[in-house]
C-alpha positions in Angstrom: 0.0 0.0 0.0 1.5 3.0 -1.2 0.1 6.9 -2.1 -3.3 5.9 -1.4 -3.4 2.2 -3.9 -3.2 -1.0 -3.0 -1.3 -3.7 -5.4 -0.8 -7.2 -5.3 0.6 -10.0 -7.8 1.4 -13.6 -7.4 4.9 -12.5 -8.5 7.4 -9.0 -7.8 8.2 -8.5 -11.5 4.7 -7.1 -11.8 5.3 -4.5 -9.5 8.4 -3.3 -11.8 5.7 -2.0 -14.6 4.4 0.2 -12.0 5.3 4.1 -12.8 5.0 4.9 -9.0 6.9 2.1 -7.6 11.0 2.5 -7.6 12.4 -0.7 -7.1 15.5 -0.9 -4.6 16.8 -4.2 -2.6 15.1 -4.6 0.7 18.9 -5.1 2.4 17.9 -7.0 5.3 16.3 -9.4 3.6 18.9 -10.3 1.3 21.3 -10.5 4.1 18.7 -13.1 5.7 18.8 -14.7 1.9 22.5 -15.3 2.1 22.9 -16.3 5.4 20.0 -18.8 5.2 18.3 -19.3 1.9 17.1 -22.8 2.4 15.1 -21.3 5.4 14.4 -17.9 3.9 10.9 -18.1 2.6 9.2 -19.4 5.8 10.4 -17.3 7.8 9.7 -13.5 6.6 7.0 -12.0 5.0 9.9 -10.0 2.9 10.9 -10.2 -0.5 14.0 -9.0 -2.0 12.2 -5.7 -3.2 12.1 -3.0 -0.8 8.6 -2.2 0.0 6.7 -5.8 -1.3 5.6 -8.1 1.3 4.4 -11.6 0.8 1.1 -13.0 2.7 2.5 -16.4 4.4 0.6 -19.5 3.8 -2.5 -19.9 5.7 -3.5 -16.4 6.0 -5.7 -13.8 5.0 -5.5 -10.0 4.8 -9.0 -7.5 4.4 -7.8 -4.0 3.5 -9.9 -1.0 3.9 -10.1 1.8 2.2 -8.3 4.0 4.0 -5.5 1.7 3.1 -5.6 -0.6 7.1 -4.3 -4.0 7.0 -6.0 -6.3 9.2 -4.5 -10.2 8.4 -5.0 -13.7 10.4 -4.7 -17.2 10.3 -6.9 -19.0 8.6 -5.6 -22.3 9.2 -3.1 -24.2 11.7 -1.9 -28.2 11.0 -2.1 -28.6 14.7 -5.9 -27.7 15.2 -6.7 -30.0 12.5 -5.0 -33.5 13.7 -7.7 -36.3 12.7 -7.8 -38.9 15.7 -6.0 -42.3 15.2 -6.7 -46.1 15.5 -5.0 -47.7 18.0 -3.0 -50.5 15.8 0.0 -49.5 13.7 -1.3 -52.2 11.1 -4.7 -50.0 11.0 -2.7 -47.1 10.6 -1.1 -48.4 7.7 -4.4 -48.9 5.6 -6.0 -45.5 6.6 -2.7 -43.7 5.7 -2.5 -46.3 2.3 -6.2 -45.5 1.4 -5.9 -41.7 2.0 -2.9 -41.7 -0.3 -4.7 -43.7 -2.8 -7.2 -41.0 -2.8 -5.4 -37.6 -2.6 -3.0 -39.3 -6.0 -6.7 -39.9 -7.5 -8.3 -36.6 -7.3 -4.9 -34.9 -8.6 -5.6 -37.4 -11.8 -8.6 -35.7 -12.6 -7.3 -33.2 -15.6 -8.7 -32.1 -19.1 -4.9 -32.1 -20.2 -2.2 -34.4 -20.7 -0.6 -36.0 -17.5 2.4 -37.1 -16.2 5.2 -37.3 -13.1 8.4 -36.8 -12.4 10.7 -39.4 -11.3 13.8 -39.6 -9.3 13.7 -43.1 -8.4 13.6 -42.4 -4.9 10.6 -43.8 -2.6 8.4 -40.3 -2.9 8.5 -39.7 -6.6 8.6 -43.2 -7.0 5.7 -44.0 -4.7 3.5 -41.6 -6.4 4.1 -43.1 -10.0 3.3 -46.6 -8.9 0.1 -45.4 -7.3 -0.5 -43.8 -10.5 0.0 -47.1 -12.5 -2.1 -48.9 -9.9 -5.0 -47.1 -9.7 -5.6 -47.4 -13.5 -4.2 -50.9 -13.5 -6.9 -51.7 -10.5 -9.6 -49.5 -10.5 -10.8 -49.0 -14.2 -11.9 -45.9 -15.6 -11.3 -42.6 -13.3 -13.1 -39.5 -13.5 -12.3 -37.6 -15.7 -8.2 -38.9 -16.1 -6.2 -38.7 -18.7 -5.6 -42.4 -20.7 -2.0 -41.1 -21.8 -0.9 -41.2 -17.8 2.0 -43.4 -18.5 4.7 -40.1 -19.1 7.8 -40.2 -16.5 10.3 -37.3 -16.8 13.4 -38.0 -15.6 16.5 -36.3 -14.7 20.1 -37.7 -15.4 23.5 -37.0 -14.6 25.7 -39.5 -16.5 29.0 -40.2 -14.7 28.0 -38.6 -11.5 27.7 -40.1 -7.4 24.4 -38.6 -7.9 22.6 -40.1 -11.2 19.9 -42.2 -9.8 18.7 -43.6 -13.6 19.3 -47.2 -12.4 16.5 -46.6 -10.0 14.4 -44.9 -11.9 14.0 -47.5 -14.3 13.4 -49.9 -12.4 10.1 -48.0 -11.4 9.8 -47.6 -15.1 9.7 -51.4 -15.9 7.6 -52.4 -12.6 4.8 -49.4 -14.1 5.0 -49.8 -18.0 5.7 -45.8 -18.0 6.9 -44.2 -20.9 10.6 -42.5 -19.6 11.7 -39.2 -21.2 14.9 -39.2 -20.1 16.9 -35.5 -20.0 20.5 -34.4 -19.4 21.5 -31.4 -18.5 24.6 -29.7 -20.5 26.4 -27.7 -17.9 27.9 -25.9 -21.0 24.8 -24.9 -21.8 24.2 -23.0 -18.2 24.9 -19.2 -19.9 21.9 -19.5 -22.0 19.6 -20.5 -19.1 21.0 -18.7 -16.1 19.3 -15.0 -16.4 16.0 -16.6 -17.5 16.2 -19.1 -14.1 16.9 -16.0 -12.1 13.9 -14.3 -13.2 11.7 -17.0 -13.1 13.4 -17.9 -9.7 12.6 -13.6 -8.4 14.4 -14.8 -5.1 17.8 -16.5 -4.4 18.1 -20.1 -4.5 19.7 -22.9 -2.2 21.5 -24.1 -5.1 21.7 -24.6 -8.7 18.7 -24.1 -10.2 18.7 -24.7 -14.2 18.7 -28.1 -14.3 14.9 -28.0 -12.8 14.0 -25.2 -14.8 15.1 -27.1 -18.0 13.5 -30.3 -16.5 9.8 -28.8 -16.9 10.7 -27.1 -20.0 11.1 -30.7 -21.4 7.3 -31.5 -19.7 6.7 -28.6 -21.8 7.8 -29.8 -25.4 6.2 -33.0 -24.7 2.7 -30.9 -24.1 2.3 -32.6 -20.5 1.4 -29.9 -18.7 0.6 -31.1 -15.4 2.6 -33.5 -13.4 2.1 -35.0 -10.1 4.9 -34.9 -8.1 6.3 -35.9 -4.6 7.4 -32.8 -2.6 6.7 -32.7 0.9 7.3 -36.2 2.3 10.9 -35.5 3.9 9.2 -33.3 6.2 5.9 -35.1 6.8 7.5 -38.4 7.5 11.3 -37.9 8.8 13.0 -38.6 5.5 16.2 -36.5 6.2 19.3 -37.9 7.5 19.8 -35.8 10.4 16.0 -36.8 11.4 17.4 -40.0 13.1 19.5 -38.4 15.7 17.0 -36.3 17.1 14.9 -38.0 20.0 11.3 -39.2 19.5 9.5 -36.7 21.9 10.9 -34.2 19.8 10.5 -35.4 16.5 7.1 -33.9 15.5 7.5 -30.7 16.8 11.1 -30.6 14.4 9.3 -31.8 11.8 6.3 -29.1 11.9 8.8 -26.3 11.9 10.7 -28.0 8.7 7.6 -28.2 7.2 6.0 -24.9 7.9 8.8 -22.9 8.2 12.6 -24.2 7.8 13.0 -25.7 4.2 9.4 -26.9 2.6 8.2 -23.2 2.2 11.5 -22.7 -0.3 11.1 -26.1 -2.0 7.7 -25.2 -3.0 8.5 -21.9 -4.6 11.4 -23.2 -6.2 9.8 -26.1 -7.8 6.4 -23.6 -8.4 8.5 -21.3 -10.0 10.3 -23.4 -11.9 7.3 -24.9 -13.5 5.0 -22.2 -13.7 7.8 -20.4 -16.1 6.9 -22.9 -18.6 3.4 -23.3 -17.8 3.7 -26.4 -15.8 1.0 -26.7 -13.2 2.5 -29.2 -10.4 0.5 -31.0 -8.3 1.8 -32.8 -4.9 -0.2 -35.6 -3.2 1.6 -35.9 -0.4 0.7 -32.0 0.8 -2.9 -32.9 0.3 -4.6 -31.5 3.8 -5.9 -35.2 5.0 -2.5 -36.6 4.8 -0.5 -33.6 6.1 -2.6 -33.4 9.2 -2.7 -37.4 9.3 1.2 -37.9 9.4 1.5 -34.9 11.9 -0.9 -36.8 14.4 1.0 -39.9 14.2 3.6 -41.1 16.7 7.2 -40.8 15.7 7.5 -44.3 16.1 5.4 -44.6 12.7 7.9 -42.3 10.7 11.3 -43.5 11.7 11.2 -47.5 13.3 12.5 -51.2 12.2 15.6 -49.4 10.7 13.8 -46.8 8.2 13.0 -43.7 8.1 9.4 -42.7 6.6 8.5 -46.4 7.9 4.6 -45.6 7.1 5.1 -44.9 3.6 7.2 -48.0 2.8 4.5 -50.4 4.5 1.7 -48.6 2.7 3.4 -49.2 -0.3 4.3 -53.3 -0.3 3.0 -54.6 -3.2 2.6 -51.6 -5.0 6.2 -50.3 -5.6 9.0 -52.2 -6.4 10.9 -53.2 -3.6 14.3 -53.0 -4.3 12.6 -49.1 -3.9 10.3 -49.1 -1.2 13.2 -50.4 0.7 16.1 -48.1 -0.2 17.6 -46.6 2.4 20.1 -44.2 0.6 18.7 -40.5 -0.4 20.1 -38.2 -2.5 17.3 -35.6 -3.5 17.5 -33.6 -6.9 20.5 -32.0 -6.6 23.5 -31.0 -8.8 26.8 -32.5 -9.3 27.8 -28.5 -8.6 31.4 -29.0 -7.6 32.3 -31.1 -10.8 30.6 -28.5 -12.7 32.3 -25.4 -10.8 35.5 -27.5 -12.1 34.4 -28.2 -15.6 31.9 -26.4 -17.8 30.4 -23.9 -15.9 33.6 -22.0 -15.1 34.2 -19.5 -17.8 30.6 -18.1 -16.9 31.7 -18.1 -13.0 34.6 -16.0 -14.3 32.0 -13.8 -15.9 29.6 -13.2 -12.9 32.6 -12.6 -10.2 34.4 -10.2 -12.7 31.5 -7.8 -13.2 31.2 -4.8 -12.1 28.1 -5.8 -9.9 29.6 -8.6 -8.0 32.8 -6.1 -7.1 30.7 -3.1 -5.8 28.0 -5.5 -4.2 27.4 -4.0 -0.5 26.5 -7.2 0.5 29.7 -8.8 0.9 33.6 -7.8 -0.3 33.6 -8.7 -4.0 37.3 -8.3 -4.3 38.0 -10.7 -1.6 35.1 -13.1 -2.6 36.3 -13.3 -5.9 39.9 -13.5 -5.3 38.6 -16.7 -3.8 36.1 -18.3 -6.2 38.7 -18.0 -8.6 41.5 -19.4 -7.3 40.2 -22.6 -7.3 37.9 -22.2 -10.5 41.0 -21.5 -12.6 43.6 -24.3 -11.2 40.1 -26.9 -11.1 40.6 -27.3 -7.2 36.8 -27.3 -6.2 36.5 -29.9 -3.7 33.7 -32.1 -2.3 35.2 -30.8 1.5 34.4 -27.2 -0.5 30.7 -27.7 -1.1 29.5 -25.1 1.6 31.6 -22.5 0.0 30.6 -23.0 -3.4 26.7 -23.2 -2.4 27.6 -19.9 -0.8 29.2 -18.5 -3.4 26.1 -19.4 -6.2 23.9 -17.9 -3.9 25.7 -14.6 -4.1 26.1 -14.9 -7.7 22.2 -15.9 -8.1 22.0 -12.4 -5.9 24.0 -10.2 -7.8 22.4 -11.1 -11.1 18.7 -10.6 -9.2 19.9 -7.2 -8.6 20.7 -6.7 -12.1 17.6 -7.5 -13.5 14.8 -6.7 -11.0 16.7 -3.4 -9.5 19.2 -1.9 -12.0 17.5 -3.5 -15.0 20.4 -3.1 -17.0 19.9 -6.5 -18.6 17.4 -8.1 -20.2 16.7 -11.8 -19.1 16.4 -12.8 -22.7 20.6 -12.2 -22.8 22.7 -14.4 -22.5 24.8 -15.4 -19.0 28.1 -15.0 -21.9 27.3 -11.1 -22.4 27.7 -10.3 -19.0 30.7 -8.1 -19.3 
């Protein structure tokens, strides 16, 4: 609310067509962004523009006309908890049979369908419920017949292609694979248009997702059910097993509300939406979030797994070389063979220009002195992954700055004209 009008968007670049609105980096929030931009988005209701101010999930906002913001909560996770039957085995078939049903109602499309697949037990899980439930129950309303489309990510060569279990899923299904490999030489023609699809930093590199539903795109599937939100709902992450049970739902709700789901969603939302990819997530359906948050720990981590509910809902339905897995591995990049390989002359570019030396948010000199001391003699190390997710994110920031503040570029240019 500014000079007597009130605008909102669903993204900040509509606010930059505004003749009244002046767009400057709200500085506190990027420092938050760099110092935690995993966490960022769950826990302000800044953006990187000065002045704009996102409504957090779950809430609402009237506005009067004298320009008065009164906002609430419209929902809490914790008010809603359904009660429980008293068997684990019971358990088990309500949580299967509400799954079942939240992957059935995402089916329901007038458009072509399909999923993307890691070959991990989330993605993986919701493809085989997919196949099931037209294998089993017939005709569904209003679902696509062409449901059989997987999209899957590959990284030839790398500790973290997981192809070999993807296809598995793909032969236990009868899916149809697109597979798609990134070019890390091809990063300068994708990185401005990532950033501005992106409008905030991101925990990582982002292309390879952005490309990944740009393929879903030329393949005119335009929706895709996918498997986000599990980690957090049902202890999926390492570090999940060395906290205690008491506390393990309370953690969990604050990873899930606030701590990394919140900048998953917008990642992978903005990703997709950039190509017109409309993403739907069966696991963040409302019965099954407020379902797994009134179980007992003992239901999400026990008999040596972790997200132990999930895999016994899913016996006979997934593979189990899958449903049993134990290692994860997430979609991530192989960054530090990139930083090493292809993706180094346009490193050199970003830490060179003009924006990254005069940055106020950290010494660009002394930042890049040290990016590219080990970018030009290939040192980047696995033992140097912290620094080098540090350093992207500054680079992701610098080039934000460039387009949403200085607009000095266009996000149609190319990363290799950055001069």
């Amino acid at each position: 609310y500014a000079s007597s009008r009130f605008v909102f968007a669903s993204e900040i670049k509509a606010f930059l067509s505004l003749s009244s609105f002046t767009p400057a980096v709200d500085e506190q929030a990027a420092m938050e962004a760099l110092r935690s931009p995993g966490a960022y988005e769950g826990r302000t209701e800044a953006t990187l523009l000065k002045g704009v101010r996102r409504l957090p999930p779950g809430c609402y906002m009237k506005v009067n006309s004298s320009g008065q913001c009164i906002g609430g909560r419209w929902w809490d996770t914790s008010a809603n908890l359904p009660p429980l039957a008293s068997s684990y085995q019971r358990q088990v078939s309500d949580f299967r049979d509400l799954f079942l049903d939240a992957v059935q109602v995402r089916l329901r499309s007038d458009v072509p369908v399909g999923t993307c697949l890691s070959g991990g037990i989330d993605s993986s899980a919701v493809a085989s419920i997919i196949a099931y439930l037209q294998n089993n129950r017939g005709h569904l309303e209003r679902s696509q017949k062409d449901w059989q489309n997987t999209f899957i990510a590959t990284f030839p060569n790398t500790e973290i292609d997981e192809r070999r279990f993807a296809d598995v899923v793909v032969r236990h299904i009868g899916a149809t694979p697109h597979y798609w490999e990134f070019q890390p030489e091809q990063a300068h023609e994708y990185l401005l248009p990532t950033v501005w699809s992106m409008e905030e930093v991101y925990n990582g590199i982002a292309i390879p997702t952005w490309c990944l539903y740009r393929s879903l795109r030329e393949k005119n599937v335009v929706v895709t059910l996918d498997g986000h939100g599990a980690d957090e709902l049902l202890a999926g992450y390492p570090w999940t097993l060395d906290w205690t049970m008491p506390e393990m739902n309370e953690k969990l709700s604050a990873d899930f509300h606030f701590n990394i789901l919140p900048a998953i969603l917008r990642n992978f939302d903005r990703c997709s939406m950039a190509h017109g990819i409309e993403i739907r997530m069966p696991f963040l359906d409302w019965r099954v979030v407020t379902y797994c948050f009134a179980l007992e720990a003992s239901a999400k981590i026990g008999a040596g797994y972790t997200k132990r509910i999930l895999r016994d809902a899913m016996k006979d339905i997934m593979p189990e070389e899958i449903r049993t897995r134990r290692q994860k591995i997430g979609f991530n990049t192989p960054m530090i063979t990139w930083f090493n390989g292809e993706m180094s002359p346009l490193i050199e570019k970003i830490v060179g220009h003009r924006a990254w030396i005069e940055s106020p948010f950290f010494h660009g000199p002394t930042e890049a002195a040290k990016i590219l001391e080990k970018t030009r003699s290939k040192a980047w190390k696995l033992s140097d992954w912290n620094f080098a997710l540090q350093s992207w994110t500054k680079m992701n920031l610098v080039l934000w700055q460039m387009l949403f503040v200085d607009r000095e570029m266009s996000p149609n240019q190319l990363g290799s004209e950055l001069h």
